[in-house]
N, CA, C and O atoms as a CHARMM CRD file, in Angstrom:
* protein
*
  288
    1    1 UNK  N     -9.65600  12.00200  35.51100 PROA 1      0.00000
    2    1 UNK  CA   -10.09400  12.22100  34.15000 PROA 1      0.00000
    3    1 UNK  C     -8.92000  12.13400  33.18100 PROA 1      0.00000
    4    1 UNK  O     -9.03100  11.71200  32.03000 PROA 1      0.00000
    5    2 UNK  N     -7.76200  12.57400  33.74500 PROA 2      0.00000
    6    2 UNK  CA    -6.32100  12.58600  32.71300 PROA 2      0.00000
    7    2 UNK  C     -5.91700  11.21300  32.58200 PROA 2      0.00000
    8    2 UNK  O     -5.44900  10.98000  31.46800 PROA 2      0.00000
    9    3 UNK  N     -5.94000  10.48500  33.16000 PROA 3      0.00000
   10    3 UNK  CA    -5.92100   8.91400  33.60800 PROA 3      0.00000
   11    3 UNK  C     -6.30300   8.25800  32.30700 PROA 3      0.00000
   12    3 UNK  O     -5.63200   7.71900  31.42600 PROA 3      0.00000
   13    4 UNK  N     -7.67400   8.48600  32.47400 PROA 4      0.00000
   14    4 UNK  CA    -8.91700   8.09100  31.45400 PROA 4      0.00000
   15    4 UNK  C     -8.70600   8.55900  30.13600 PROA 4      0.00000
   16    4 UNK  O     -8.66300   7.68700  29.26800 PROA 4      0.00000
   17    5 UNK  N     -8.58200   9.60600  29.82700 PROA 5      0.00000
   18    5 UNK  CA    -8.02600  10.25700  28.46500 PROA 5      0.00000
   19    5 UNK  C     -7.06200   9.37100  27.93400 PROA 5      0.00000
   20    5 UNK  O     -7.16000   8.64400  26.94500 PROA 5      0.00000
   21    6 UNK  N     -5.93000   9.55500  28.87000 PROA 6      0.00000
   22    6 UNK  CA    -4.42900   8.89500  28.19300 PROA 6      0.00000
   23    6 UNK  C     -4.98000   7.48400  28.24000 PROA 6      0.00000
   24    6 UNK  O     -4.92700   7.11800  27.06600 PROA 6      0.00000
   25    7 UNK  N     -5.47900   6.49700  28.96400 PROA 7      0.00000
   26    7 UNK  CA    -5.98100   5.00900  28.80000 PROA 7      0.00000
   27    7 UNK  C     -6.13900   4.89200  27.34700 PROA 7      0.00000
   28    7 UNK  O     -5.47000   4.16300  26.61500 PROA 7      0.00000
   29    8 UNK  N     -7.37000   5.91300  26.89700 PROA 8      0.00000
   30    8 UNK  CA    -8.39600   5.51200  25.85700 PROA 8      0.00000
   31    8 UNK  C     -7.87500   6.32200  24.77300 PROA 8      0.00000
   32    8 UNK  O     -8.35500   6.02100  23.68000 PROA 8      0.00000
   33    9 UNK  N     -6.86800   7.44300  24.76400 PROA 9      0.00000
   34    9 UNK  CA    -6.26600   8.13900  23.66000 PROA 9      0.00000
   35    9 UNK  C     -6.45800   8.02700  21.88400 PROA 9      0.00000
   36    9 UNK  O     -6.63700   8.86600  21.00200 PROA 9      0.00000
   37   10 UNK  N     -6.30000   6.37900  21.90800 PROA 10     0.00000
   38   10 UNK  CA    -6.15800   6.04000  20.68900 PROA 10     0.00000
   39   10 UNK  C     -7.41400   5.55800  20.13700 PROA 10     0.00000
   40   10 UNK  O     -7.77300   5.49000  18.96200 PROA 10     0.00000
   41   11 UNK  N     -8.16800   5.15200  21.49300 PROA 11     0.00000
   42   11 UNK  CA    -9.40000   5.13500  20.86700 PROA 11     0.00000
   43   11 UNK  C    -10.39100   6.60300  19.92000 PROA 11     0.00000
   44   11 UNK  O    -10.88200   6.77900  18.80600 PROA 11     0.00000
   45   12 UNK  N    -10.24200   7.35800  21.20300 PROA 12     0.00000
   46   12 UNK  CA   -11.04600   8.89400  20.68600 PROA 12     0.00000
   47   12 UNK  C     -9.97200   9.19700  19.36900 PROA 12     0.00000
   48   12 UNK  O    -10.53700   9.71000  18.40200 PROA 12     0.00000
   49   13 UNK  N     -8.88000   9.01000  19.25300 PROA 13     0.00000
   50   13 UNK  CA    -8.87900   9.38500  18.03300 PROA 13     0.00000
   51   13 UNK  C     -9.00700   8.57900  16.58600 PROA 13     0.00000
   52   13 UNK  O     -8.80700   8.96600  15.43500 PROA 13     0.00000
   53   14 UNK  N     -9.40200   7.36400  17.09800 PROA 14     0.00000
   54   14 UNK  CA    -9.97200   6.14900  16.11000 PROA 14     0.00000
   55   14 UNK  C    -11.40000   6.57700  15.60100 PROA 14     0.00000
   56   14 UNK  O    -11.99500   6.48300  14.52800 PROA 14     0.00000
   57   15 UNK  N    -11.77000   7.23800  17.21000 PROA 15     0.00000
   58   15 UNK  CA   -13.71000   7.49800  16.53100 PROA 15     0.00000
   59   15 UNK  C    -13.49400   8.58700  16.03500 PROA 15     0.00000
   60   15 UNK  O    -14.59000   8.90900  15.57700 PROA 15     0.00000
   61   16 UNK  N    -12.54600   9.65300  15.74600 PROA 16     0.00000
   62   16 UNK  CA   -12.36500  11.42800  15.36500 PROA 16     0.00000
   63   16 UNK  C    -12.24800  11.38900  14.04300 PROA 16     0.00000
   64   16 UNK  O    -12.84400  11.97800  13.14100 PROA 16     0.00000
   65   17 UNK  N    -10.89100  10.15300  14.07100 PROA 17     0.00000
   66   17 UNK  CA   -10.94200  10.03200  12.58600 PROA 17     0.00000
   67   17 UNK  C    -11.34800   9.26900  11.82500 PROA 17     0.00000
   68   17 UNK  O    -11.03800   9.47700  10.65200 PROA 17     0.00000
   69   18 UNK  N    -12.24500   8.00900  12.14900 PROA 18     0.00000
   70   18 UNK  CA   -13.23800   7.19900  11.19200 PROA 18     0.00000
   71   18 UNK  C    -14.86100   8.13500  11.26000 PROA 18     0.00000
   72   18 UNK  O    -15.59900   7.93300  10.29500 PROA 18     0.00000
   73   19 UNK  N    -15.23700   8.84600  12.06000 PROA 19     0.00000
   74   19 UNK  CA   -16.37800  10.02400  12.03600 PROA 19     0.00000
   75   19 UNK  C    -16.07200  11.41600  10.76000 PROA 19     0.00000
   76   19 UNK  O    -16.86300  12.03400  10.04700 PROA 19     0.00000
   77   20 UNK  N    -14.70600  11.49200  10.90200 PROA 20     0.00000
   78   20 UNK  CA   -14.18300  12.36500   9.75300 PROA 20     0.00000
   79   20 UNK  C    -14.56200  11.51400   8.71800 PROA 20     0.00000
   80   20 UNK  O    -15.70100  11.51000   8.25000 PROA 20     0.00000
   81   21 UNK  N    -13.94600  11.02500   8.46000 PROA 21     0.00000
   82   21 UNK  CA   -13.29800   9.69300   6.90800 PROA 21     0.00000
   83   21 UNK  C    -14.93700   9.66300   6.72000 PROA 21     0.00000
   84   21 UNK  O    -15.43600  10.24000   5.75400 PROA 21     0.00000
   85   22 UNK  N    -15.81300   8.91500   7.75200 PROA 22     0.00000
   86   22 UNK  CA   -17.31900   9.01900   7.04700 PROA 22     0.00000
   87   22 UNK  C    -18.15000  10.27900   6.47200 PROA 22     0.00000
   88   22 UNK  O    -18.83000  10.32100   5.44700 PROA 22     0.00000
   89   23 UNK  N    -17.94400  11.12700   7.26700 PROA 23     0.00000
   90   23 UNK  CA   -18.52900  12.32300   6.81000 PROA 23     0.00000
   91   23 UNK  C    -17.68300  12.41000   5.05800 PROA 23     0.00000
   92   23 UNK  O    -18.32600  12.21100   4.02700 PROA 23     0.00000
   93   24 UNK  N    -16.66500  12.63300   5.06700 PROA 24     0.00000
   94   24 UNK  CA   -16.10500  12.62500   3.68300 PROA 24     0.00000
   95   24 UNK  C    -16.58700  12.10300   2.84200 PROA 24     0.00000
   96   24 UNK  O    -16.68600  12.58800   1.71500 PROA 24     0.00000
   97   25 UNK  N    -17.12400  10.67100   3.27600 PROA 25     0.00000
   98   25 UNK  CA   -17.46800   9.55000   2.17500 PROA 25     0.00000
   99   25 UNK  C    -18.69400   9.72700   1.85700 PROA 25     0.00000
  100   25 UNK  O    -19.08400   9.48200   0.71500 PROA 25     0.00000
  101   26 UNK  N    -19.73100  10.31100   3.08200 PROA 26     0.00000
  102   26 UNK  CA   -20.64000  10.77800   2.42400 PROA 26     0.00000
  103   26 UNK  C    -20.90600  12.05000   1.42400 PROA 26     0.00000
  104   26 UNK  O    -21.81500  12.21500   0.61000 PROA 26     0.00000
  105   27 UNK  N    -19.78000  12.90400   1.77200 PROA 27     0.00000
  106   27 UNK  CA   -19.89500  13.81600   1.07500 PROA 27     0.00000
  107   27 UNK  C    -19.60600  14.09000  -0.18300 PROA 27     0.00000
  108   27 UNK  O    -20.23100  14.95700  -0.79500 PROA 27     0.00000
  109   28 UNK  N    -18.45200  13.26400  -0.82600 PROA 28     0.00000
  110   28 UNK  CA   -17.68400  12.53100  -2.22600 PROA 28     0.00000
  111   28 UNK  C    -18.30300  11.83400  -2.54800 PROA 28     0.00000
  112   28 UNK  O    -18.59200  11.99300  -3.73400 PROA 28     0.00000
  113   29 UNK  N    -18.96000  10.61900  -1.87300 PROA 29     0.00000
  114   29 UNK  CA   -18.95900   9.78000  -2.58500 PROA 29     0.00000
  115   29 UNK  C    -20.72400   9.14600  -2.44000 PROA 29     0.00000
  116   29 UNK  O    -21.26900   8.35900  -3.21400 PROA 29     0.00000
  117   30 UNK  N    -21.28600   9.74800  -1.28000 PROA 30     0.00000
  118   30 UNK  CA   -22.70000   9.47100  -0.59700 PROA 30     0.00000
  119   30 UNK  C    -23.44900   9.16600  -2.01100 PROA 30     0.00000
  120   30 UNK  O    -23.08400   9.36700  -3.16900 PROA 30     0.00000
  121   31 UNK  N    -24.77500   8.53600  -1.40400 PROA 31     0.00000
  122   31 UNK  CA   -25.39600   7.87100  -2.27500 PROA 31     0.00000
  123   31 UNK  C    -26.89500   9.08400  -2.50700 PROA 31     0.00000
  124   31 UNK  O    -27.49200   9.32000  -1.45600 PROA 31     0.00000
  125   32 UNK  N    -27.51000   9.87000  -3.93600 PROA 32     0.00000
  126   32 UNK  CA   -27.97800  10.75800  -3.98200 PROA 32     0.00000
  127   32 UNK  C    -29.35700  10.36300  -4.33600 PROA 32     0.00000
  128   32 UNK  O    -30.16600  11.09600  -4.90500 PROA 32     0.00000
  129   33 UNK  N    -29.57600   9.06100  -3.92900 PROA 33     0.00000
  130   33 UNK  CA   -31.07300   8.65900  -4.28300 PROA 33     0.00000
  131   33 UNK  C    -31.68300   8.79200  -3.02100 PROA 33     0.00000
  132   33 UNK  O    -32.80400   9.19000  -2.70400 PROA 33     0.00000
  133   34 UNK  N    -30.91100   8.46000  -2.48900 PROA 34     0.00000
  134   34 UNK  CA   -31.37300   7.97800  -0.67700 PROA 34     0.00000
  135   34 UNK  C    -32.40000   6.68500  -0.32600 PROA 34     0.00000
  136   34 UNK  O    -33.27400   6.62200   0.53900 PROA 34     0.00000
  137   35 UNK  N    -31.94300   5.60300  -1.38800 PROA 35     0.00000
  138   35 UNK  CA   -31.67000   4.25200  -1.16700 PROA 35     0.00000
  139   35 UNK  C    -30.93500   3.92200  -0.39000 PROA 35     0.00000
  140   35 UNK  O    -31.19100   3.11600   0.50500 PROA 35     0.00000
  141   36 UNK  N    -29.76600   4.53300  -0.59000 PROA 36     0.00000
  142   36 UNK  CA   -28.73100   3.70400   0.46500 PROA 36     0.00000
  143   36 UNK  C    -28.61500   3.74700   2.12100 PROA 36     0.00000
  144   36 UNK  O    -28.05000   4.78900   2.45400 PROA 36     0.00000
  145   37 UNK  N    -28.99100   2.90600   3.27900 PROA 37     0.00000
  146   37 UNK  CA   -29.25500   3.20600   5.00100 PROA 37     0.00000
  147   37 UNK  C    -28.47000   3.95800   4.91700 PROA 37     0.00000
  148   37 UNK  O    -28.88000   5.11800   4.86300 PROA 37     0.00000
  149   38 UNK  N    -26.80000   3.72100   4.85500 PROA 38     0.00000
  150   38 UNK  CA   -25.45900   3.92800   5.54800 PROA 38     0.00000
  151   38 UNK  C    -25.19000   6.17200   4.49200 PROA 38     0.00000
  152   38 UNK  O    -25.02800   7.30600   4.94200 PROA 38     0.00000
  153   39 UNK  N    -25.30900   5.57000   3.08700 PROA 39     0.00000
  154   39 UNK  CA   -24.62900   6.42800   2.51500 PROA 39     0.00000
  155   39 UNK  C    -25.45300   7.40500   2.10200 PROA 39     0.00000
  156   39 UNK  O    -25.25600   8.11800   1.11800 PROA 39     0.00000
  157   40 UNK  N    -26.35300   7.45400   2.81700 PROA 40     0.00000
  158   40 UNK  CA   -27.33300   8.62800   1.93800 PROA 40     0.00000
  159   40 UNK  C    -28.02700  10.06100   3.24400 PROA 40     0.00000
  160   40 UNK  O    -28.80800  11.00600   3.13000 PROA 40     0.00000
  161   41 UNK  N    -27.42200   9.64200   4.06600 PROA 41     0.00000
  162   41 UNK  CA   -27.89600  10.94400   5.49200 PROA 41     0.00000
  163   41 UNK  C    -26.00600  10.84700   5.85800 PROA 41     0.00000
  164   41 UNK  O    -25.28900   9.87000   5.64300 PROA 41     0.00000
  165   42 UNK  N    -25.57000  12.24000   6.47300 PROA 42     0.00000
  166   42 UNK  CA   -24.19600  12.21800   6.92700 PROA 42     0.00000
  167   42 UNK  C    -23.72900  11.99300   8.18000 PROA 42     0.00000
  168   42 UNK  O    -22.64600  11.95200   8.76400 PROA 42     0.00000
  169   43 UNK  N    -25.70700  11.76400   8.57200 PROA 43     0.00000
  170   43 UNK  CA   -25.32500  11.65400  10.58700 PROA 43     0.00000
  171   43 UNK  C    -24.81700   9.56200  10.30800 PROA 43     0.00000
  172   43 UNK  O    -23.73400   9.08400  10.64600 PROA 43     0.00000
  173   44 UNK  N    -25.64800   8.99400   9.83000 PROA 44     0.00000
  174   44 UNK  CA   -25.22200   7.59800  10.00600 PROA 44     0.00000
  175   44 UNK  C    -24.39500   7.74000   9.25100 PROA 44     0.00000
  176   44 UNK  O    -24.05300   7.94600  10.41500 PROA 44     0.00000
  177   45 UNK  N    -23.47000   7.88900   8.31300 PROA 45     0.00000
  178   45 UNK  CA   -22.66200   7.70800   7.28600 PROA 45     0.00000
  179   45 UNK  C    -20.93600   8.23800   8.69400 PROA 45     0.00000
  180   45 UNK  O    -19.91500   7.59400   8.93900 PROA 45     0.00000
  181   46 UNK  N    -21.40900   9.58300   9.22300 PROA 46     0.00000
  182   46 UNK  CA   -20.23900   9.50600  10.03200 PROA 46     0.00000
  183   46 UNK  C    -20.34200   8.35100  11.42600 PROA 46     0.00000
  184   46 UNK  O    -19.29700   7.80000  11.77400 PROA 46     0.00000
  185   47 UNK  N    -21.64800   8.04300  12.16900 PROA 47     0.00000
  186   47 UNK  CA   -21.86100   7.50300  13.10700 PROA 47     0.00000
  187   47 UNK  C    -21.16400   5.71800  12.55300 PROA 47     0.00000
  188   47 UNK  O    -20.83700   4.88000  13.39400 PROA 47     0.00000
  189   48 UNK  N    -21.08400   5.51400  11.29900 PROA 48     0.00000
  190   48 UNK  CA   -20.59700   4.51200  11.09200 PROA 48     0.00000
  191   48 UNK  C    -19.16700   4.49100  10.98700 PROA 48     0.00000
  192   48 UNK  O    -18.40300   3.76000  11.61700 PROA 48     0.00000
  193   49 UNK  N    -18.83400   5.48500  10.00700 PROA 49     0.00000
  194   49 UNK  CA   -17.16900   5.91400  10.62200 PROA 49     0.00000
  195   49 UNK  C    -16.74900   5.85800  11.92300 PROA 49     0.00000
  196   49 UNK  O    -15.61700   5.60900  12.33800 PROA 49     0.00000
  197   50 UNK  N    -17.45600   6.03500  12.35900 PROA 50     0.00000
  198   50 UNK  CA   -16.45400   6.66000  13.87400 PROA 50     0.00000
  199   50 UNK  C    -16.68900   4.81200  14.38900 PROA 50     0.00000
  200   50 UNK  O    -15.63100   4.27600  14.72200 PROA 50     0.00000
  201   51 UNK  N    -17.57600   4.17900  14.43400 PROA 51     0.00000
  202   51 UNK  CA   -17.82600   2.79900  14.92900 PROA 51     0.00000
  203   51 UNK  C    -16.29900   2.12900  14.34300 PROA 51     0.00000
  204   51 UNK  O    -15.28300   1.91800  15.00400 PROA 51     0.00000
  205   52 UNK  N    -16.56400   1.86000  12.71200 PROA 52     0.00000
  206   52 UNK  CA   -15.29200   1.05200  12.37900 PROA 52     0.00000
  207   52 UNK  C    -13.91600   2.15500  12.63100 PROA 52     0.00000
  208   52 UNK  O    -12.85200   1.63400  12.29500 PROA 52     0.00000
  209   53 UNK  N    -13.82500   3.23400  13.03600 PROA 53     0.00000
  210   53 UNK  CA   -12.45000   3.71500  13.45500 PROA 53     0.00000
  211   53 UNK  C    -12.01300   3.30700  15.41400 PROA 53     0.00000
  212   53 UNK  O    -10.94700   3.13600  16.00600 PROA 53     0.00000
  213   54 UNK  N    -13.36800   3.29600  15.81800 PROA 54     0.00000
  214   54 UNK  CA   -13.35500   2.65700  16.92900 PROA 54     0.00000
  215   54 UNK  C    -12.65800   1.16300  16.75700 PROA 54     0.00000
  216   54 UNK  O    -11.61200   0.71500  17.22800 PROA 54     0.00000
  217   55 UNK  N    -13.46200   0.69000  16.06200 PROA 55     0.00000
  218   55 UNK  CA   -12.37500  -1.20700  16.36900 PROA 55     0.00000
  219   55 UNK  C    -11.37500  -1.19900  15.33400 PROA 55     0.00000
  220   55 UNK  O    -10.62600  -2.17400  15.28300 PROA 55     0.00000
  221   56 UNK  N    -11.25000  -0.38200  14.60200 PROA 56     0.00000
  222   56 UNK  CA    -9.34500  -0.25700  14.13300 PROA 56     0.00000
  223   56 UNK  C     -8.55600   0.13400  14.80000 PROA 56     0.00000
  224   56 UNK  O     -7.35900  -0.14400  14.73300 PROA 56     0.00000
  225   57 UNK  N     -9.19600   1.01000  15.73400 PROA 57     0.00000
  226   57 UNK  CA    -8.25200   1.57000  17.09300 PROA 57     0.00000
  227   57 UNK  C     -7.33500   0.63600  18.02700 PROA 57     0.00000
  228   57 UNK  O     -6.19400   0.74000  18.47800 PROA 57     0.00000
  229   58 UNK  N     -8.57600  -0.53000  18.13000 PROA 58     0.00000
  230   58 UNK  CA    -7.75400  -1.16600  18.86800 PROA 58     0.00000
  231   58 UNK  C     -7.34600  -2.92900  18.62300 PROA 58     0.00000
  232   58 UNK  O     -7.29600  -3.94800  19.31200 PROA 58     0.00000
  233   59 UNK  N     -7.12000  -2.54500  17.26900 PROA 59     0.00000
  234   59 UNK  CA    -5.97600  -3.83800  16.38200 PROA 59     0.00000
  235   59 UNK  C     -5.02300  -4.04800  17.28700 PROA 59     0.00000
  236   59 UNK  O     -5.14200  -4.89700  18.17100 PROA 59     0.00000
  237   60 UNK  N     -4.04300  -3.33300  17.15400 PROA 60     0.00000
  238   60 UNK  CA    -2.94900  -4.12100  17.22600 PROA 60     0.00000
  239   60 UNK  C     -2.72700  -3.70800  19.15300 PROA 60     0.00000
  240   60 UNK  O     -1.79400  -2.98400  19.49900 PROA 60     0.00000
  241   61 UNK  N     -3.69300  -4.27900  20.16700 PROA 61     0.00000
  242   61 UNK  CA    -3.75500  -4.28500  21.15400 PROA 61     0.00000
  243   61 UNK  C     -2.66700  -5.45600  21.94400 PROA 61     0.00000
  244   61 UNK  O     -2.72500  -6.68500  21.89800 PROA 61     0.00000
  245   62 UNK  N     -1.35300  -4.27600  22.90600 PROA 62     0.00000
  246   62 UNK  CA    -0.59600  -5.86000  23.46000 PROA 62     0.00000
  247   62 UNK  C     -1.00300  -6.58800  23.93100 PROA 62     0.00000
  248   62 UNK  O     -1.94000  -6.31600  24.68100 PROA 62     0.00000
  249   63 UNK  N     -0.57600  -7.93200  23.79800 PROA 63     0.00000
  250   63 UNK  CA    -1.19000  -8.85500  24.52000 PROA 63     0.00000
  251   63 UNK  C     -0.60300  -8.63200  26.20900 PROA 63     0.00000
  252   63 UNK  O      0.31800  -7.95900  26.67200 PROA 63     0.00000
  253   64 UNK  N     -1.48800  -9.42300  26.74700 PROA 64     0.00000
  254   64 UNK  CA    -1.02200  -8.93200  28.60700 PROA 64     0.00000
  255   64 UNK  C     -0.36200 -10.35000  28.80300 PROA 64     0.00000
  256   64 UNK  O     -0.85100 -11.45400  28.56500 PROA 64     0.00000
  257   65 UNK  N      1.20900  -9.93800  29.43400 PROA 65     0.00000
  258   65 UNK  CA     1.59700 -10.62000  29.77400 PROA 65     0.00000
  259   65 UNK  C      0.99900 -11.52200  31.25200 PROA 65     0.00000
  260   65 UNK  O      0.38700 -11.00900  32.18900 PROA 65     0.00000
  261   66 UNK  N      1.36300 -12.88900  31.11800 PROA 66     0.00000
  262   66 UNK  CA     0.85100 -13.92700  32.18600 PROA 66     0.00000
  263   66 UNK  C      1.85800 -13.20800  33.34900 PROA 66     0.00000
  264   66 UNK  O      3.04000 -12.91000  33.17700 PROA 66     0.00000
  265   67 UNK  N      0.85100 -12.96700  34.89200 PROA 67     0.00000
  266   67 UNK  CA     1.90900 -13.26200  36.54700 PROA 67     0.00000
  267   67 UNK  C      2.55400 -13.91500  36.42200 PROA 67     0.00000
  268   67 UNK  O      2.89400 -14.21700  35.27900 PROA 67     0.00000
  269   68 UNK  N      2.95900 -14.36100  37.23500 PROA 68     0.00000
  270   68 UNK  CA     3.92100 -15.25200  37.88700 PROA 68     0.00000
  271   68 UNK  C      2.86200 -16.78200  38.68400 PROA 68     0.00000
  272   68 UNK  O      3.29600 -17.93200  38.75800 PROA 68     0.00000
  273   69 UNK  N      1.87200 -16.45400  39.03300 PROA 69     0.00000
  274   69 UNK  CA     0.80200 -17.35500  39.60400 PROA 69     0.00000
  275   69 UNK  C     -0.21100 -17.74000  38.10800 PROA 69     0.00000
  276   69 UNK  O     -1.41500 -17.94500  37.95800 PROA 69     0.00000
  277   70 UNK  N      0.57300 -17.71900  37.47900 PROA 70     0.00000
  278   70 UNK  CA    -0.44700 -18.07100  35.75200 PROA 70     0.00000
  279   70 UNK  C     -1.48100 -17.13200  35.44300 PROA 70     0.00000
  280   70 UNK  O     -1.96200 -17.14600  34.31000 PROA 70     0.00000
  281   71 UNK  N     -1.95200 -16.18900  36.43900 PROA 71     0.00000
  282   71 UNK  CA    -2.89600 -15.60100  36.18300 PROA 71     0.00000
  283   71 UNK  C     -2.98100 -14.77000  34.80400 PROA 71     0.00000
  284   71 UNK  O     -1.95700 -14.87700  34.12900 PROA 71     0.00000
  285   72 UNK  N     -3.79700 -14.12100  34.35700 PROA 72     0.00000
  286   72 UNK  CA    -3.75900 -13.08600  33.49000 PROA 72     0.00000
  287   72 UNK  C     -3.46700 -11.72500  33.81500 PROA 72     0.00000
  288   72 UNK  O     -3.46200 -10.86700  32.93300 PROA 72     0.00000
């Protein structure tokens, strides 16, 4: 399980803090008609945070160096 944690580290804290950042945005800035899908409930407004903090997480991912047999 410690393995797994440290692997994915930067992820869980990509979804901690784009789930934060959304909740915020709904809460500042949310939409008060409730027109809006994303900005007008705080469960999708963070469930969308935490998604785009998920794939900002893992931008700047190293590339894997090639074996020695060309492989990947």
């Amino acid at each position: 399980m410690k393995e797994f944690v440290l692997k994915y580290k930067w992820r869980f804290v990509g979804v901690l803090l784009g789930g934060f950042a959304g909740f915020l945005y709904w809460y500042y800035i949310g939409c008060e008609s409730g027109t809006c899908p994303i900005q007008s409930n705080w469960h999708t407004s963070s469930l969308y945070g935490g998604l785009l903090g998920y794939l900002f997480s893992d931008i700047k991912k190293k590339k894997e160096e090639p074996k020695e047999d060309g492989t990947v």
